[in-house]
N, C-alpha and C positions, 0 to 999 in steps of 0.2 A: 389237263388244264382245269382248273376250278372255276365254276362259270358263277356259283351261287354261294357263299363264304359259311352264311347260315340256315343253308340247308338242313334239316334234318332226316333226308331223305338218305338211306346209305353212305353216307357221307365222311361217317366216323363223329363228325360233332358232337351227335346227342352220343354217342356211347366217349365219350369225353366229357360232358357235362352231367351225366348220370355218375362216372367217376369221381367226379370233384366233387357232387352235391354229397354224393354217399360217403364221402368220406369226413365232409364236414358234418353231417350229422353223428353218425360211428363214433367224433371226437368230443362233440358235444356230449354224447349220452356217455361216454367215457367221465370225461370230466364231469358229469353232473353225479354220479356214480359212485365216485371217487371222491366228489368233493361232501358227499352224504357221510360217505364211513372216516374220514376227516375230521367235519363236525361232531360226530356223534361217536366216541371214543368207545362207550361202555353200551357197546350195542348187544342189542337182547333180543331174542328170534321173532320177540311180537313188535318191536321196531323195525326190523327189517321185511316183517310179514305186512305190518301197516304200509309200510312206504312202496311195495312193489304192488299190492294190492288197491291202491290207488286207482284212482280212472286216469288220473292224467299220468301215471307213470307207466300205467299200461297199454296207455294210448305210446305211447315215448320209445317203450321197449316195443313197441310192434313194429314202429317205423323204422330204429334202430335193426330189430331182425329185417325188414324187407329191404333194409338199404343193405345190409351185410352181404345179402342175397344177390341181391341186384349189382354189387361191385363184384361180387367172387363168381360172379357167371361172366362180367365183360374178360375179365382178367384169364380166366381160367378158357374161354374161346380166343381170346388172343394168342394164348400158348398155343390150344391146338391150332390154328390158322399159320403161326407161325413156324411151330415144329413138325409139325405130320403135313407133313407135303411130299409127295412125287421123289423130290430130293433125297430124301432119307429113309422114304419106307417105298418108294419103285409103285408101281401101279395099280397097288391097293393101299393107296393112301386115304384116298377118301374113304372107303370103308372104314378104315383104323379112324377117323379123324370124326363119323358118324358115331361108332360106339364110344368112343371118347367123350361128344359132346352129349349123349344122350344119358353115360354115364353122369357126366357132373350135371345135368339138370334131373334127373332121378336122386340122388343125392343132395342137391339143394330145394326140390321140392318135399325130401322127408323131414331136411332141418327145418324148411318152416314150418310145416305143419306138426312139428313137432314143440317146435317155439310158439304155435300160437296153441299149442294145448296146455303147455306149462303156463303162460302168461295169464289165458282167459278159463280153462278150463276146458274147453268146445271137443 
């Protein structure tokens, strides 16, 4: 029984509004992205160095990278949660479902930091 609707306490909510938000961002910086090489037909590498070298576009692609993040780790525990269970891997599932999740957050923690080195330099 659901006693509090918008909880955010293990509730699934926030990892459902972390989804949606991230995804509307991800689409935005898609379409802003897309709609630069659009505009700008006869683009030249110091046009495309100006424009990502920006502060606010680098401010844009960083949030862009941590939302990417932040959606491919909800999604990517939901499969594990849902597929590596007891059912299908017998009684060392949690193990298997541990190195699973620890793999895709070691994985998601290189792409960022590897995205905020491309982006900012750092």
């Amino acid at each position: 029984m659901v006693t509090n609707i918008t909880s955010f306490g293990r509730s699934g909510l926030s990892d459902f509004i972390v989804q949606r938000v991230s995804a509307i961002v991800i689409a935005v910086y898609t379409l802003c992205v897309a709609g630069f090489f659009l505009v700008n037909p006869g683009m030249t590498h110091e046009a495309l160095l100006g424009y990502f070298s920006s502060l606010p576009m680098k401010m844009f692609s960083t949030l862009a990278l941590l939302s990417t993040a932040a959606h491919a780790w909800i999604g990517m525990w939901t499969v594990g949660t849902d597929y590596i269970r007891g059912h299908y891997f017998g009684a060392h599932a949690t193990v298997y479902r541990m190195f699973y999740q620890f793999g895709c957050m070691f994985v998601l923690f290189v792409y960022v930091l590897w995205g905020l080195l491309i982006f900012w330099g750092i």
